[in-house]
C-alpha positions in Angstrom: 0.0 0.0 0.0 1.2 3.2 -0.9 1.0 5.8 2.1 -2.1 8.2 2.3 -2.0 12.2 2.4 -2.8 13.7 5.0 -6.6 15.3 4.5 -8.1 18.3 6.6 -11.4 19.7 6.5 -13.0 23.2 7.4 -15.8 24.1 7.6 -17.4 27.1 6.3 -20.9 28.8 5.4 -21.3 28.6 2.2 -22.6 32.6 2.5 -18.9 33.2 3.9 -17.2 31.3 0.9 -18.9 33.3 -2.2 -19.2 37.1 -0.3 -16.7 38.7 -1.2 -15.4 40.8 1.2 -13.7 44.7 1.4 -11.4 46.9 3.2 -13.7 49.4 5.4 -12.7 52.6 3.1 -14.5 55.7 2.1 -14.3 54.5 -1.7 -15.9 51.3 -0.8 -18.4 53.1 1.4 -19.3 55.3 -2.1 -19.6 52.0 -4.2 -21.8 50.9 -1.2 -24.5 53.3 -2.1 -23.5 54.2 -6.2 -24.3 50.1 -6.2 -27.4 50.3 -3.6 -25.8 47.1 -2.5 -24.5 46.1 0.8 -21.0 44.3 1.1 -19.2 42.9 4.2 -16.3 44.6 5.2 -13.2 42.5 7.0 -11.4 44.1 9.3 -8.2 43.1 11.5 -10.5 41.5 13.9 -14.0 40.8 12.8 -16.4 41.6 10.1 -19.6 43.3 9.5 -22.1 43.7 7.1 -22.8 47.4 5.8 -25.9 48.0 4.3 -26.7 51.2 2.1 -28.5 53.6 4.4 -25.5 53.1 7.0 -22.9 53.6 4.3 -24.7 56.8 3.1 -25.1 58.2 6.6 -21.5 58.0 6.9 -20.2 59.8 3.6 -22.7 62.3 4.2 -20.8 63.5 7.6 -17.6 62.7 5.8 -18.6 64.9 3.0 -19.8 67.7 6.0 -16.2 67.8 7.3 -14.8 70.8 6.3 -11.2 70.5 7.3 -8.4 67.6 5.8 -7.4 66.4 9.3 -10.9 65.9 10.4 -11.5 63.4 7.2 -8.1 61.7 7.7 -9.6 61.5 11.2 -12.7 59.4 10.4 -10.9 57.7 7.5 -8.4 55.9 10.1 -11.5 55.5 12.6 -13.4 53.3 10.0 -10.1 50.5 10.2 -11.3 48.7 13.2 -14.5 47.5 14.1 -15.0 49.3 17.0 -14.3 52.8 15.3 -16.2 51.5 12.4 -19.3 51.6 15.5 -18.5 54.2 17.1 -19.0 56.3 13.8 -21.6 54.2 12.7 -24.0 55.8 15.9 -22.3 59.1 15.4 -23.6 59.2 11.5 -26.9 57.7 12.3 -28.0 60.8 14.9 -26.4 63.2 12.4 -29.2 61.7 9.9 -32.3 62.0 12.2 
C-alpha cells in the first residue's frame, strides 16, 4: 500500500465562501450606495455587514467635514470595528 495524504477539512458557510469581502474605506463606502448594495467589510479582527443607508449616513458626515485632518480622522477611525461603531452611531444621529 502506498502511504495516504494527509486530508483536513474546514468548515465554512457557504454565504462566507462566495461574499466577497472589502477593506472598510471611504471609496468602498461610495460603491456601497453608487451600487445600492450592501457588502461585508473584513477588518483586523472581525467583520460586519454594511448596508446602504448606513454607508450613506457616513459619507454624508464625511462629506460635512470641512477641514483635511478631520477626514483623515474618520478615515483611520473606520479601520477597526469598533471605530467603524463608534462612527456608525455618530452618522446615524447626524441623519435624524
Amino acid at each position: 500500500k502506498g502511504a495516504e495524504p494527509d486530508l483536513y477539512y474546514e468548515e465554512v458557510e457557504m454565504d462566507e465562501a462566495k461574499t466577497p469581502m472589502y477593506p472598510p474605506t471611504i471609496k468602498n463606502l461610495r460603491m456601497i450606495v453608487k451600487d445600492k448594495q450592501n457588502q461585508v467589510f473584513m477588518f483586523k479582527v472581525g467583520k460586519a455587514r454594511v448596508d446602504t443607508f448606513t454607508a450613506s449616513a457616513i459619507i454624508a458626515v464625511y462629506d460635512g467635514l470641512k477641514k483635511s485632518e478631520h477626514k483623515k480622522t474618520l478615515e483611520d477611525m473606520i479601520k477597526t470595528k469598533e471605530g467603524f461603531l463608534k462612527t456608525q452611531a455618530f452618522a446615524m444621529k447626524m441623519v435624524k
